[in-house]
N, C-alpha and C positions, 0 to 999 in steps of 0.2 A: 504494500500500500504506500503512494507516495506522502511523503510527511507534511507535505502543504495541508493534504485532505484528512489529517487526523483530529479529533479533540481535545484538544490540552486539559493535561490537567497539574496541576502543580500544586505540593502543600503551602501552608498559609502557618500563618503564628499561633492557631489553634490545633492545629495538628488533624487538620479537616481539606476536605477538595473542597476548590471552587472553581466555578464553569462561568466564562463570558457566556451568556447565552447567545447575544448576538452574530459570534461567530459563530455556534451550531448550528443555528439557522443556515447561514449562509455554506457550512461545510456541507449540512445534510441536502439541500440541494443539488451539491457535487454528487453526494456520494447516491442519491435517487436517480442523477443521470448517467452516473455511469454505473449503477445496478452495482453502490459497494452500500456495505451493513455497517450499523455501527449500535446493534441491537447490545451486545455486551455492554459495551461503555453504557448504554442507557439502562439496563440492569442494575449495573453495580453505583450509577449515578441516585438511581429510586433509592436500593438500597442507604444509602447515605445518606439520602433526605437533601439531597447537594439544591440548592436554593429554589425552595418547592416553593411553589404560591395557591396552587388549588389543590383541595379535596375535592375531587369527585365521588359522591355515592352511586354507583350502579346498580340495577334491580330494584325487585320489591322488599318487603317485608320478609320474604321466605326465602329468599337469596339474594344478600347484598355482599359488596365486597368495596373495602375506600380504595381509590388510587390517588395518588398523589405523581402531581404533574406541573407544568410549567404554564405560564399563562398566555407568556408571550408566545411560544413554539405553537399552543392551540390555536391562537390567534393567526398565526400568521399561515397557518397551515387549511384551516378552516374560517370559511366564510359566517357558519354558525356559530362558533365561539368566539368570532371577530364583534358577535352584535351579543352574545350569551354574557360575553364575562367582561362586559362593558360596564365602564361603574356607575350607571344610574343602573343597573338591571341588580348587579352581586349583590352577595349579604356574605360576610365576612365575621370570622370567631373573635374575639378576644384579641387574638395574636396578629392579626390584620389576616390570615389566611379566608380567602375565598372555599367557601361552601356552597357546591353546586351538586343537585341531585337528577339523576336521571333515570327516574321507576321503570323506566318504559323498556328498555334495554337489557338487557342481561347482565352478569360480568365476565361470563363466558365470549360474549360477541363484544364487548365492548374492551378486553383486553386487545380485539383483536385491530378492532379499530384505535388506538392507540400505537400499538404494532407500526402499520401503517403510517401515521399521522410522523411516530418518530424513525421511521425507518425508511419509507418506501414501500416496503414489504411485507406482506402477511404471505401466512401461510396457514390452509384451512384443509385437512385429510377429509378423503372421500368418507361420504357415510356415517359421519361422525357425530353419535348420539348426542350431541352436549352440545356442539353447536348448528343452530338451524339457518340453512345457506340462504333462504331466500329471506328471513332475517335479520341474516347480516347485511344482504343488498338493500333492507328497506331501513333499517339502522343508517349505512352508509350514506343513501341519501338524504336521511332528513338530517344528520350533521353536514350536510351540503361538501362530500368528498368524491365527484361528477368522476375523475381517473379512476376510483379503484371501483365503483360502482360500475362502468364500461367496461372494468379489467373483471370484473365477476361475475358479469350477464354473459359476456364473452366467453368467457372460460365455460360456463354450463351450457349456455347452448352450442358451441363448437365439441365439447365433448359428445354432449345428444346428440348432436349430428351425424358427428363423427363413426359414432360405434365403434371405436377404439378398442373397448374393453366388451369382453364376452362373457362376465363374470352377470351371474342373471340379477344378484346380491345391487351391482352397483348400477346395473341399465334399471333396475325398479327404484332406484333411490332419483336418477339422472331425470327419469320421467315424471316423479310423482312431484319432481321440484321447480322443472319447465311447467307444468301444471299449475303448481299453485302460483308460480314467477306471473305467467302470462293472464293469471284472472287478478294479480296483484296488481300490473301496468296495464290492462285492457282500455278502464274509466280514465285515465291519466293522456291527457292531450299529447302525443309523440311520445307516449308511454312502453307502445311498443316497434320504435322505430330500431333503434339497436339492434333488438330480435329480429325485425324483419329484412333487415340489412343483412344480419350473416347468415338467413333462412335462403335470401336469393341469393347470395356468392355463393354457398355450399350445393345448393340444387343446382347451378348453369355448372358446375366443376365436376358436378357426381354426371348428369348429364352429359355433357364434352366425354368425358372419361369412359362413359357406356359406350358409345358409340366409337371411340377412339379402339374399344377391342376386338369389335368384329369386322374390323377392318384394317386390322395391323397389318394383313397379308395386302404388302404394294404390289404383287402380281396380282392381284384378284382382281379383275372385270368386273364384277358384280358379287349382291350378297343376296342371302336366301330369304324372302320375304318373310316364311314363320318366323327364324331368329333375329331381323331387324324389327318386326313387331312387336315381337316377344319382350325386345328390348325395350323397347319404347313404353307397352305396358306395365314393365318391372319397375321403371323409375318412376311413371307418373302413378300410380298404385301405390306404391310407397309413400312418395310426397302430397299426395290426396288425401292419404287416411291419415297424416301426419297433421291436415290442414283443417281437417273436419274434426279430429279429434283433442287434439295437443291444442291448437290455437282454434278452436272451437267457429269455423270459420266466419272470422273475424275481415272486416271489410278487406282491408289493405292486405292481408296473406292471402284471404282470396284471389285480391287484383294483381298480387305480384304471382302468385303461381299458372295465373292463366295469361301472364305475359310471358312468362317464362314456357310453356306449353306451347306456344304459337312460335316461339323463336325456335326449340328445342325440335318440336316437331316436322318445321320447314323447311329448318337449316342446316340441320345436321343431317342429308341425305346423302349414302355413301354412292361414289363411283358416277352414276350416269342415272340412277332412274328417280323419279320422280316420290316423293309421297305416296302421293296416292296410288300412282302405279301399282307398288310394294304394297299400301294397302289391300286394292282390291287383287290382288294375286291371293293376300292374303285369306282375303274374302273366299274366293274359289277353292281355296284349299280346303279352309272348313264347310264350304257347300255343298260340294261335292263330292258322291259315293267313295269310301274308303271303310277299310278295316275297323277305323278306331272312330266311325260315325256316332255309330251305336253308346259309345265311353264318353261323349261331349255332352257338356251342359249347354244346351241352343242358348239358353238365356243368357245366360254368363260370356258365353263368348259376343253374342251380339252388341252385350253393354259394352266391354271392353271396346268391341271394334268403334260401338258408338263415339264412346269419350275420345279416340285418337281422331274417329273423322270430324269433329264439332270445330278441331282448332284446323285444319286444312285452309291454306289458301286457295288451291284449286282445285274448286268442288267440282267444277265443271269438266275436269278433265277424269275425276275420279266416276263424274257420272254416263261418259263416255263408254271410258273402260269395263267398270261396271256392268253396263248394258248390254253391254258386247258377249262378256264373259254368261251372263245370264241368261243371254238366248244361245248360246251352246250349248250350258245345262242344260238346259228346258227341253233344245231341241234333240238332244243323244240322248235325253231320260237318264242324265249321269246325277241331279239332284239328290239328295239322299234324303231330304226332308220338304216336299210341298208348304210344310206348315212356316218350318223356319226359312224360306226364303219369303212368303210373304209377310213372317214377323218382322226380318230384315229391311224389306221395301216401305212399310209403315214406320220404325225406328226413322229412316231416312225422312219420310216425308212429314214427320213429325218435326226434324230438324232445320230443313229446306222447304217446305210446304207441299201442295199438290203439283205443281206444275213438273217439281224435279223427278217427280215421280210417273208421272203419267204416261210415258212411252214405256213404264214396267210395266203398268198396272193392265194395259192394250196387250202386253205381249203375251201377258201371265191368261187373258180373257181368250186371245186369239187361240192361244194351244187348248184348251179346253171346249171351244168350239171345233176345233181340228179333231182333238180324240172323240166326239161325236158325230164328225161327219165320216171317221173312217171305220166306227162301227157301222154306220147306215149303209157304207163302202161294201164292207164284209158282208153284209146281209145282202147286200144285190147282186155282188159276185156267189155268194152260195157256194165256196170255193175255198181253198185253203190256201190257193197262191199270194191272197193278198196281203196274206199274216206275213209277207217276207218282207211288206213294204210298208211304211208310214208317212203318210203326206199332210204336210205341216199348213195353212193356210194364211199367212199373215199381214196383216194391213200395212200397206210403206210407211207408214206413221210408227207404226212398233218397231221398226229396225233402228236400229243404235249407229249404221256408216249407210250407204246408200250401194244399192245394188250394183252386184262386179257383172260385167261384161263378157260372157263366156260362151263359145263355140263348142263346147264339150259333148262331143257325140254319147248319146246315153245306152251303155253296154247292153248286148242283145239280154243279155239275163236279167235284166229290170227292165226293159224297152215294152214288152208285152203288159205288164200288171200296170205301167205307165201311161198307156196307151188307153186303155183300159177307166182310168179312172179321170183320164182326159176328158174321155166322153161322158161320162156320169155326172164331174162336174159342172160341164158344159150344157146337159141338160137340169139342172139343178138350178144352173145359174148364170142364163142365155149371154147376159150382160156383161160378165165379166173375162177379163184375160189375165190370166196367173201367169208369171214369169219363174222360170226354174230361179233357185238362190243356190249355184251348185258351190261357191265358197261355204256355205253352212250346213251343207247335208253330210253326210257320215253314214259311215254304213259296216259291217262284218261280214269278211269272209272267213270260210273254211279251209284251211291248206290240208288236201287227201293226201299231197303227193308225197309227205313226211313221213318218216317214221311211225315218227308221234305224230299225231294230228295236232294242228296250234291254228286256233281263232284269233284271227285281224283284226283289229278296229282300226277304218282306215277312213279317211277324206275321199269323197268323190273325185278326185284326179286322180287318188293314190289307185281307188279301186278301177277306174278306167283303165291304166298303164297295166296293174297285175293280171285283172279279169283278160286279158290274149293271151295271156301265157296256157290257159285253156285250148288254145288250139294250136299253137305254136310253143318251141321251148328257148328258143333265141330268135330278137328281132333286132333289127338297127333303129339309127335314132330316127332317121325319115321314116323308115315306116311304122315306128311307136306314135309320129307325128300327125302321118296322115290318118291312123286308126281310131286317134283318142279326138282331135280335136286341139287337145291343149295349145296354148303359143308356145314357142319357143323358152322363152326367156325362164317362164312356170316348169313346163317339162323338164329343162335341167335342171333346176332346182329336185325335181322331185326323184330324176333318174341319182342324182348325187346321192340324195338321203339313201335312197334304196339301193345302191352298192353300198355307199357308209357300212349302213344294215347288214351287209350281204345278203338280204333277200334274191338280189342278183348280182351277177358278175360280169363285169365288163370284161372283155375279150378284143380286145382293139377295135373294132367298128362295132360288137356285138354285147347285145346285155340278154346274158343268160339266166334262166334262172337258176338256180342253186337249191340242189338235191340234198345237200346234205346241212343246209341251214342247222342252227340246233339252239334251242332259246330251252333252260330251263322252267320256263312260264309256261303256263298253256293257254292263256289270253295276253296277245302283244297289243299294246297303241302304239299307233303307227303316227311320232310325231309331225310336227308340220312348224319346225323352227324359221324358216324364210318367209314363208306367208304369217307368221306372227309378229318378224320385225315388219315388212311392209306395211302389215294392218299398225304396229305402232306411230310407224312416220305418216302415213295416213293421218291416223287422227291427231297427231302435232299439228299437221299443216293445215285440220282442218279447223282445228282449236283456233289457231293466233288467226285464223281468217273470219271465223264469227265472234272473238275477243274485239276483233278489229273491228267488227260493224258495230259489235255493243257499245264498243266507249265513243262511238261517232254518234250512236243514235242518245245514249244517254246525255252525252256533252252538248247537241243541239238541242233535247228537250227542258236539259236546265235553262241553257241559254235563253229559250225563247219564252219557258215561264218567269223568269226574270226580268227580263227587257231590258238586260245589262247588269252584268257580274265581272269583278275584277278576276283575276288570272287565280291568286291563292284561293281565294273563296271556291272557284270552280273547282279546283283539281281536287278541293277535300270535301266536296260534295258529290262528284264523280265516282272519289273511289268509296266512300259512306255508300251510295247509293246500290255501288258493285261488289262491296265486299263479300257478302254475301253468296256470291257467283266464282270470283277468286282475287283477286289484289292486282290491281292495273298498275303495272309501274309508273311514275310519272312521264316518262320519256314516252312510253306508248300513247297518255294524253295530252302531251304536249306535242304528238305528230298526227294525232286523231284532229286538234285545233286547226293547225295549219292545213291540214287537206281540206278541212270542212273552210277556209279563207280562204283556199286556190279553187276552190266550187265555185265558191261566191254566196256559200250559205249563212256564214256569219262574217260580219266586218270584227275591228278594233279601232275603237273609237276611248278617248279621255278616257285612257290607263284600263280599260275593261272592254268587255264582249259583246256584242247583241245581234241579236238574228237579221239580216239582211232584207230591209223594208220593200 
């Protein structure tokens, strides 16, 4: 320790210490910034009685304890004892010593505050029956000591946070004292600002931090939509029931955790895909027919998926995809539950209202009226050929992207029961012209020529290309071309996958099939990865092109109910009015303006907007 920053003490002609006080003052300041003690010396200085001027009594009648202390060191250290031991307030003994009582306090907490005052530093053991922590914070501050009060809201709830310790002993002591802390500061104006400050530093770092590890792998392209969900729901799960129960949701921990939710949730998307994307991937996972259908709570999952989708910026992409995925289920009968998809569509439209809904609720109507027109089907064919086929009926208003453009010659082994019900339709329903939707149909085959026999489920291209191998055992690519219909560009894609596969084997101009295939499955899906990214950039391109007419049509309808709005005023009424749909960046409405002024639909006129008279 340097000797600058020590306390002198030197004897006197009584054979007694004396202390400048003055200078302890000013030492103990040194020694509180640079984190040095000088708890002994003040030990042995009490002991001595080295030039005391107050008694304090601490506690009540059933526990009291005197200390004896300095007036001036109170004073200068404490605001409250700056106006307490002021001398119109004191009463003083006989001996001029000030006597000050304070019932309310302990002498357990109150040595500690002392501690403190002459030190810097207290030190308080976890759990410790004798003294009560939040106590000592409400001691602290009504002797007006703002540092060590910050230094012991800080300390318990960074430890709560934390979960440092997994001892159950000190996490029930940790909680039962944020409890009574936070219904201590609730009523108190910025009472629980402190708390709420390291509530949102520690949630955006436990956040960052989740997502930081399922994405360590820098070669990884992408993440698997259950474990970034999973993730997503483990922290905001935690921190929810943290905010509903612990801080009993209290306005401001509400408002910070659902800020913190919207940043957390939009921005921490790994690699390349979008929220929602990964959401509704997610969606299909648990929609759709699987082994561990049966082992899910519909309810429970659907909440979950609720609460990630409320804070989404782009609902509108999520309701795209969505849609999409939904009439796949629907239409292969891969759903595993009727009920819970339309519990799902309601949750949604509970959230977004009807309108977000209403191309489900048509698709969900259309298949239902379909599975009744292919019974009346069945009954007029009288026949069992038609049980190999299911024909879907659906209004262009229920389709999620707009119908694909296809040549696809329809294989002689559907051709007939298609034919067939062409004409039934047709007389049912003079009126109307049905367009095939061969992107969405699917179908199974049987492979006889196996060993083992193994069932396809394949996409109408797929089963076009396979369904020759029926009469032929190798074909070139022209004449797979000329037999299917498909375009070019489609066909490789699908002749690639299917060597990938080995389903077939190319042979220099020839793709064969393959005798000795061997899949330990005995139902294969036969994926379709290239037609899933084009269907993605599809609906990117076709998203920022109806984003782009909404903020053009919303930004003219403010304008012209206004009859003149300044620029800020607009853009935070535009995206208010679109949030809901998903978050316009400003840039997008600041070029939505200017097209709509290269029209000549609004001017700029004295610093603001108005529709062009």
């Amino acid at each position: 320790m340097n000797e600058n920053h020590r306390v002198h003490f030197r004897p006197t002609r009584r054979n007694s210490y004396q202390l400048n006080v003055e200078e302890a003052i000013a030492n103990l300041k040194l020694f509180i910034t640079q984190e040095r003690e000088i708890g002994d010396v003040f030990q042995e200085y009490q002991r001595q009685n080295i030039d005391v001027d107050v008694h304090i009594i601490a506690g009540d009648k059933w526990n009291q304890k005197l200390f004896k202390v300095h007036k001036l060191i109170l004073k200068e250290r404490s605001d409250y004892f700056k106006v307490a031991l002021s001398d119109q307030w004191v009463r003083k003994d006989p001996t001029g010593i000030i006597i000050f009582r304070k019932e309310n306090i302990s002498p357990e907490i109150f040595v500690l505050l002392l501690e403190y005052i002459y030190t810097g530093k207290v030190s308080v053991p976890l759990c410790d029956t004798d003294v009560d922590f939040v106590d000592l914070i409400g001691a602290a501050d009504e002797i007006l000591l703002p540092q060590l009060v910050i230094s012991l809201e800080g300390y318990l709830v960074d430890m709560y946070l934390s979960e440092s310790t997994k001892l159950l002993e000190v996490e029930t002591w940790l909680q039962s004292n944020i409890v009574r802390l936070v219904s201590l500061k609730k009523d108190i104006p910025e009472g629980l600002s402190l708390i709420r400050s390291r509530f949102e530093k520690h949630v955006r770092i436990t956040g960052h931090d989740s997502i930081q590890e399922i994405t360590d792998n820098k070669n990884a392209s992408s993440v698997e939509s259950t474990i970034y969900v999973n993730t997503l729901l483990k922290v905001f799960n935690k921190y929810h029931h943290m905010v509903q129960t612990i801080f009993e949701n209290e306005a401001g921990f509400v408002a910070s955790f659902n800020e913190f939710c919207r940043e957390f949730i939009n921005r921490n998307v790994p690699f390349f895909s979008s929220p929602s994307q990964l959401l509704v991937e997610f969606c299909d996972i648990f929609l759709r027919r699987n082994e561990k259908s049966s082992m899910v709570d519909n309810k429970d999952v659907i909440n979950n998926i609720i609460n990630i989708f409320k804070y989404l910026h782009d609902k509108d992409f999520f309701k795209k995809f969505y849609s999409q995925l939904l009439a796949e289920r629907l239409l292969t009968q891969s759903s595993f539950s009727e009920e819970a998809e339309l519990n799902m569509i309601s949750r949604l439209e509970n959230e977004c209202g009807l309108e977000y809904t209403s191309k489900m609720r048509l698709l969900f109507h259309n298949i239902g009226l379909s599975k009744d027109l292919n019974n009346q089907f069945k009954k007029h064919l009288n026949t069992d050929d038609a049980e190999q086929v299911e024909f879907y009926i659906l209004d262009m208003e229920a389709l999620p992207m707009s119908p694909v453009v296809s040549n696809l010659i329809i294989p002689d082994e559907i051709e007939k029961t298609f034919q067939r019900f062409k004409k039934f339709y047709k007389d049912k329903y003079p009126s109307r012209r049905p367009k095939l939707l061969h992107h969405l149909s699917k179908g199974e085959l049987k492979a006889n020529y196996l060993k083992t026999p193994k069932v396809f489920q394949a996409s109408t291209y797929q089963m076009s290309i396979l369904l020759q191998y029926n009469n032929n055992t190798s074909y070139t690519r022209e004449e797979l071309l000329q037999n299917t219909g498909i375009n070019q560009d489609l066909l490789d894609q699908q002749l690639k996958y299917l060597t990938d596969l080995k389903l077939l084997l190319l042979d220099k101009t020839t793709y064969d099939l393959n005798f000795e295939f061997n899949s330990e499955a005995f139902q294969i899906t036969l994926k379709d990865p290239e037609e899933a990214m084009q269907f993605h950039f599809e609906l990117q391109r076709r998203l920022v092109e109806e984003r782009k007419f909404q903020i053009e049509s919303t930004v003219f309808q403010t304008i012209r109910h206004h009859r003149g709005i300044r620029h800020d005023s607009l853009v935070c009424e535009v995206v208010m009015k679109l949030e809901h749909k998903f978050l316009p960046a400003p840039s997008m409405i600041k070029k939505a303006i200017n097209s709509l002024i290269e029209r000549e639909h609004i001017e700029y006129v004295d610093k603001g907007y108005r529709k062009v008279l």
